[in-house]
N, C-alpha and C positions, 0 to 999 in steps of 0.2 A: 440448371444452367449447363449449359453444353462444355465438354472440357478445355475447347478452343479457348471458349470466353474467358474460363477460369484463368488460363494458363498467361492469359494478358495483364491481368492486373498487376502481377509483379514484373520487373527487369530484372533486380537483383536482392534476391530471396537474402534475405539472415542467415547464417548458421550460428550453432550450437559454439561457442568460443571457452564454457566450461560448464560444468554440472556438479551438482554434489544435492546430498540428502539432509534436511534439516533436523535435528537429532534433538528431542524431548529435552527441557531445563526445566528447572525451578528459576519462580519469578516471582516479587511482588511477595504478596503474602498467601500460599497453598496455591498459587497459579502454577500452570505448566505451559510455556510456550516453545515451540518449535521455530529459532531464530535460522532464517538467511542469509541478510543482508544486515551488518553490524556485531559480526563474531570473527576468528580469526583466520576461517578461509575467506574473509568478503568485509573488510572492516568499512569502505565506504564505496559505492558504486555513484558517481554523480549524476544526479544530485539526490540520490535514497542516501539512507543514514540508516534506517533500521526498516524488517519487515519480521515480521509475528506472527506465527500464526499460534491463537491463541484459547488457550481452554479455564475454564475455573468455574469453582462449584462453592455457594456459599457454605462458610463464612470467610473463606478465603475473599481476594482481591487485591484492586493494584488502590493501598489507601493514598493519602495527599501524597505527592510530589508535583515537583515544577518543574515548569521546560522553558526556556529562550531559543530564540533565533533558529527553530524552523516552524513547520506543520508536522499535526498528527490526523492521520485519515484511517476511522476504525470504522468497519465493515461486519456488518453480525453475521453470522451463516448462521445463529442456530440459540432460542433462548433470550438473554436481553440482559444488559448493563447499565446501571444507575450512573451517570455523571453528574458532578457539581466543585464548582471551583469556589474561588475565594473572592468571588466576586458578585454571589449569588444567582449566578446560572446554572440551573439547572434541569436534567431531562434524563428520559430513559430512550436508550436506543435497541430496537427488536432487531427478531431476523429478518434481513433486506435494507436497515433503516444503516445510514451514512449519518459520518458528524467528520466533515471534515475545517479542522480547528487548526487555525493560526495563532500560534502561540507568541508571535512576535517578541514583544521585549518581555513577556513576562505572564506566566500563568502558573499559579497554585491549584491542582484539582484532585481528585479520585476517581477512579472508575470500579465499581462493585456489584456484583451481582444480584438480580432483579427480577429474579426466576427462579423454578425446584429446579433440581438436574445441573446439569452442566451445559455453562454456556458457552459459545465458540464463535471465534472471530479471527480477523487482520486488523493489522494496525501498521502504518505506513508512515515512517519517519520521511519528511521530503526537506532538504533543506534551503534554505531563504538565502538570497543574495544577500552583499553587507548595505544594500542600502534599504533590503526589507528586514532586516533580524531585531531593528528597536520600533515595530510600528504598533501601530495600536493592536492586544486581541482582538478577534475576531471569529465568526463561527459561520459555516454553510450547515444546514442542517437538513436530511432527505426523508420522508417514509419511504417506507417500501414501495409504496404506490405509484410513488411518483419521481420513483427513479425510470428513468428513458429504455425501455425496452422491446428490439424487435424480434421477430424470428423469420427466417427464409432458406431453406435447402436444408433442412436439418442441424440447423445453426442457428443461437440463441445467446442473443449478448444483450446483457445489462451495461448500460454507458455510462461508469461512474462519472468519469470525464475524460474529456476529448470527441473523439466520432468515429463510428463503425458501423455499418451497414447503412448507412446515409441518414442514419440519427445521431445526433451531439446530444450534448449534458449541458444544463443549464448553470453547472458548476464553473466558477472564477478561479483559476489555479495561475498566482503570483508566480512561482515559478512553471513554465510552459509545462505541462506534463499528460498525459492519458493512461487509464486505467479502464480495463474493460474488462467484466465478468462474464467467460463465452462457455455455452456447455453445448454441446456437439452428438449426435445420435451417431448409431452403429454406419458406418457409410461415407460418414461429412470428412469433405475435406473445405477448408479453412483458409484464405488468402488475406490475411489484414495490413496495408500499408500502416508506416512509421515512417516518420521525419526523418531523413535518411541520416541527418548529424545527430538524433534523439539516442542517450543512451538506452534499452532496453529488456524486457528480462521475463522470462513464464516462469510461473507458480503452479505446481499442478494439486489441485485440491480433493478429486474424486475422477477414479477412474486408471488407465494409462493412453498415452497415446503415443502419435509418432511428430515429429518437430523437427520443421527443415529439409529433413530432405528422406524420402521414400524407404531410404535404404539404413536409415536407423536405427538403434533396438528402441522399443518402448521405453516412455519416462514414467513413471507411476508416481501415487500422492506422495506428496510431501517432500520430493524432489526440486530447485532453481536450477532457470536455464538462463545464461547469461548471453544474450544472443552478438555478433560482431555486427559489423555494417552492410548495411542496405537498403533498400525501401521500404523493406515488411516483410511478413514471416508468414510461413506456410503451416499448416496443421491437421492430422488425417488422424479420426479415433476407426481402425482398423481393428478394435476388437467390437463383442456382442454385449458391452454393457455402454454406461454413458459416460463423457468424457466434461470434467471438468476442471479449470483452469484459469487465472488473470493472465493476462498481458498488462504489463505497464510500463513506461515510457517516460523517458522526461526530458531537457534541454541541459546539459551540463553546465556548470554556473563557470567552472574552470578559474573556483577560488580559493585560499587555502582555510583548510579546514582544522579549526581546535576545538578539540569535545574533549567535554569533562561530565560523565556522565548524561545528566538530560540536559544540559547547556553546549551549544552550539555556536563559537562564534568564529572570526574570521585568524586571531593573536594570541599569545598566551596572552598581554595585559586584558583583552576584552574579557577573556576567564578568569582574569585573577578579580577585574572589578563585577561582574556578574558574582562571582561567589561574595563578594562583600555586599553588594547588592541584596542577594538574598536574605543574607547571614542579618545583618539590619534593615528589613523592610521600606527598600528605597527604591526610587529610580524603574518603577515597573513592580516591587512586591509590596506595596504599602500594605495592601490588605492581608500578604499573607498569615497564616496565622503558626504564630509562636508558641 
């Protein structure tokens, strides 16, 4: 594509508004994850709550826990995780396979490892307006296969959801949001429009690259770029290996937020009855298990 053309698709490019590196935890049981978004440089980006990037090797795992009032969207790069809640759903998710889960008013589950080695993923806390945080579970579930994916110019995106490169995702996301999995050859430069009101943010997963604007230094893995306003975001992998990265995006709900661990709601009182909620199996945990 000629650089004219390129150089059209944006007006007004994103830039970088802050950066930092996601620094290895303990999680769960023998898990290590690399948190973003949901620690104490970045406790809520609206409408994220948490992003993960996430490793664990059996007998480790993340065993029961519950969540209210938002979604979880877990991503495998690598390996496979057993899910099953308290509701009898259950499924293994590989690498490339999506489960993106509404947890609405109420989900008991586990997620554990379903592979030798070490297996590796994201998981994407997004949160539910207060007129979606008591709705029924619910589950989008993807293989690999059949996740939307195109290539052109040395550019290669997986469409979890939303649309990039004149492909969408057949995924329903309650709160408006896009997530895109783009990996870039030695050369590519990169032009993705965002909802210009959408908050937004890169992940860099493998590789380094350059973001926003020419004159940057490289961002390298395991590094968030929390990008300001505009209509989309530029990206050039400027070295000889390969470049990869999410973009993800969402509509800010612009409501206040009380978390109390994995409970998410709008009040303290919604927290204080959510924790009673659970504590005796009511109101969304009937089936939990005690």
């Amino acid at each position: 594509m000629p650089e004219t053309e390129i150089s059209s698709v944006l007006k007004e490019p994103r830039l970088v508004v802050k950066k930092f590196q996601a620094i290895a935890q303990r999680e769960g049981v023998g898990a290590v994850v690399r948190r973003s978004i949901g620690r104490f440089e970045l406790r809520y980006f609206d409408p994220f709550l948490v992003l993960d990037e996430f490793q664990v090797t059996a007998p480790g795992g993340f065993p029961d826990h519950p969540h209210r009032g938002f979604e979880t969207v877990t991503y495998m790069l690598q390996g496979a995780v057993t899910h099953e809640d308290f509701k009898g759903h259950k499924g293994t998710i590989r690498a490339g396979d999506l489960q993106w889960m509404t947890a609405g008013k109420g989900i008991v589950h586990s997620e554990m490892p379903a592979a030798q080695g070490t297996q590796k993923g994201l998981q994407l806390w997004i949160n539910l307006s207060s007129k979606n945080k008591m709705i029924e579970p619910r589950y989008q579930e993807m293989l690999s296969k059949d996740v939307a994916e195109v290539a052109k110019d040395g550019i290669k995106v997986r469409v979890i959801a939303g649309e990039a490169l004149g492909t969408k995702s057949p995924i329903y996301t309650r709160t408006p949001t896009m997530y895109l999995d783009f990996t870039l050859k030695p050369g590519a430069h990169l032009q993705q429009p965002i909802p210009p009101k959408w908050n937004s943010f890169i992940y860099v997963l493998e590789g380094e690259g350059i973001f926003c604007s020419r004159e940057s230094s490289p961002t390298k893995a395991h590094h968030i770029l929390l990008l300001g306003f505009g209509d989309g975001v530029e990206a050039w992998n400027q070295s000889s290996k390969l470049l990869r990265f999410i973009l993800v995006g969402g509509e800010p709900l612009g409501e206040p937020v009380v978390q109390y661990g994995p409970f998410v709601m709008n009040t303290q009182e919604e927290i204080d009855q959510t924790i009673d909620d659970y504590e005796y199996s009511i109101n969304g945990f009937e089936n939990a298990k005690r």
